[in-house]
N, C-alpha and C positions, 0 to 999 in steps of 0.2 A: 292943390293936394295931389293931382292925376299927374302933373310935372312933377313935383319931388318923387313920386313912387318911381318914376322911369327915371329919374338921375340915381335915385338910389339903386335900383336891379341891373343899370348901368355900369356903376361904380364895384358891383359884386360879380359880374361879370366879367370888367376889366382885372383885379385884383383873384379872381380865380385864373383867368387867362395866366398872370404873371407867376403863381402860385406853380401852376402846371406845367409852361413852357420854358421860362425863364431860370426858375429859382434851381433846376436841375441841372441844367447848363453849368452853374455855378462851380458844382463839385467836378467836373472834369475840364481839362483843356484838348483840343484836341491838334496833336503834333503835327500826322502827314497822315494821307488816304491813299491808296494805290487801288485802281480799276482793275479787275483780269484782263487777259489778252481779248476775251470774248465781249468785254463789256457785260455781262450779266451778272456782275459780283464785285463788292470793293471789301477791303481791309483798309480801316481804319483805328490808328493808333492814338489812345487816347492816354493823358497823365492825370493821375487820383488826385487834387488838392483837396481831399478830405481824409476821413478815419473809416470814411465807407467803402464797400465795393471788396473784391476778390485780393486786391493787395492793395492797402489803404498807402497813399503817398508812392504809389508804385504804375508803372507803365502797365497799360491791357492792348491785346488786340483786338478786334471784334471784327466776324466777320459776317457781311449782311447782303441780300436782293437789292438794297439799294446801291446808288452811287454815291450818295450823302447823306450820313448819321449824323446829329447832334448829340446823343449820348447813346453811353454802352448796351441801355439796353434795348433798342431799335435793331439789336444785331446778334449774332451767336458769340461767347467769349471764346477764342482760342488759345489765347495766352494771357497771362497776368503775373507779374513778379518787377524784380528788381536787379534791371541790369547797367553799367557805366555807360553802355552802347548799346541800343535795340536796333536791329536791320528786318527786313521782310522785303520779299520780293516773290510775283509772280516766276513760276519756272513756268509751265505750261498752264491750260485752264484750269487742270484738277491738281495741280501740286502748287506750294506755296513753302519756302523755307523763310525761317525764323530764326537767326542768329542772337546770340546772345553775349554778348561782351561783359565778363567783369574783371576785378582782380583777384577774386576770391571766391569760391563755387557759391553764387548766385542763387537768391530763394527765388522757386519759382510756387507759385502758389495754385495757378491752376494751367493745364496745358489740356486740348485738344487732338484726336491722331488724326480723325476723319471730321466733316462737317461737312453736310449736302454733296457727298460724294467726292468731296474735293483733299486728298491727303495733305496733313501741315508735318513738315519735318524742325525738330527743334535740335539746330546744333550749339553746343554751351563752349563759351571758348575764355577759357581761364588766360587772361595778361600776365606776364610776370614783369612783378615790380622792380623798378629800377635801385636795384643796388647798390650806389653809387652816390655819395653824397653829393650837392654842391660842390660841396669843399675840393674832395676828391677830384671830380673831374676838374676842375679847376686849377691844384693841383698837377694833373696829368696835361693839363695844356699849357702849362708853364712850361714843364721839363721839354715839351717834344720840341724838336731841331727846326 
């Protein structure tokens, strides 16, 4: 009997572990991490595979005292929305820019100016779409000499 109760509080323990560490993991994937120059800070860019979170199916930043988060919320969010292209990059210790790639002014859902002293600049850079059919240029490389 004193054996089943410890396989059972075992098995309740295991399945909270999973419950707690694991099953969260789940809803995000996490793309790339970038350290500061200092080492006392990373930004970690994570993508939503759920309907949860600040822009559900959309790219976040997060920025945290560690050098490795598992999910977003281990960290401060500094950005979240929906771009073709996301960039970030350390400029110095306390500045951080965030580029934003789309084809079309971009939702952004939540953005940060400051966090632990460290300023984030977010520049939006609209693509312009190519004009130009298949056909067309196709076309135009026929004709040329």
């Amino acid at each position: 009997m004193k054996k089943a109760l410890i396989i059972i509080l075992f098995l309740i323990l295991a399945g909270t572990l999973v419950v707690k560490i694991y099953l969260p993991s789940l809803s995000y994937s996490i793309d790339s991490n970038k350290v500061s120059p200092n080492g006392h800070f990373s930004v970690t860019e994570f993508y939503s595979n759920s309907e949860g979170g600040h822009a559900p199916y959309g790219q976040h930043l997060v920025l945290s005292r560690e050098k490795i988060i598992r999910h977003p919320d281990e960290g401060h969010l500094i950005f979240a929305g929906y771009c073709s292209k996301l960039n970030y990059e350390w400029n110095q210790v306390n500045n951080i820019t965030i580029s934003c790639h789309s084809r079309e002014n971009a939702q952004i859902m939540a953005q940060s100016v400051m966090v632990y002293g460290i300023e984030i600049d977010l520049q939006m850079i609209v693509e312009k779409p190519h004009n130009k059919s298949l056909k067309d240029g196709l076309r135009e490389e026929l004709r040329a000499p």
